[in-house]
C-alpha positions, 0 to 999 in steps of 0.5 A, a space after each residue: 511519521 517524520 524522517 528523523 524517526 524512519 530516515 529510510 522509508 519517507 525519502 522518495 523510492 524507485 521501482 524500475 521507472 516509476 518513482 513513489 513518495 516514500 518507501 513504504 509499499 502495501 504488498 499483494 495480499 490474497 484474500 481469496 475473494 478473487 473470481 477468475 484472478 480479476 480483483 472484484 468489489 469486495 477487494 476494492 472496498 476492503 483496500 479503500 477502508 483500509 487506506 482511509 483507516 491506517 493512512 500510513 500503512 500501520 495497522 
């Protein structure tokens, strides 16, 4: 990705205080795996595979 093609989304981004490289935020996604609302491994693994698979958030 370059900022010629999505000027909008590479340029540094805020979320109340805390600033981001880019504007492009993975929402929250229920997978229904979650025990007791806690995030358990199975949500870790699939999150890091998928960061590794699609480094860009395009899937």
């Amino acid at each position: 990705m370059n900022n010629k093609s999505f000027p909008h989304l590479m340029p540094e981004g805020r979320i109340g205080p805390m600033s981001t490289p880019n504007r492009v935020v993975l929402p929250a996604m229920d997978m229904n795996v979650s025990e007791g609302g806690e995030i358990v491994q199975s949500e870790i693994d699939h999150y890091a595979a998928r960061a590794i698979a699609f480094p860009y958030g395009v899937a």
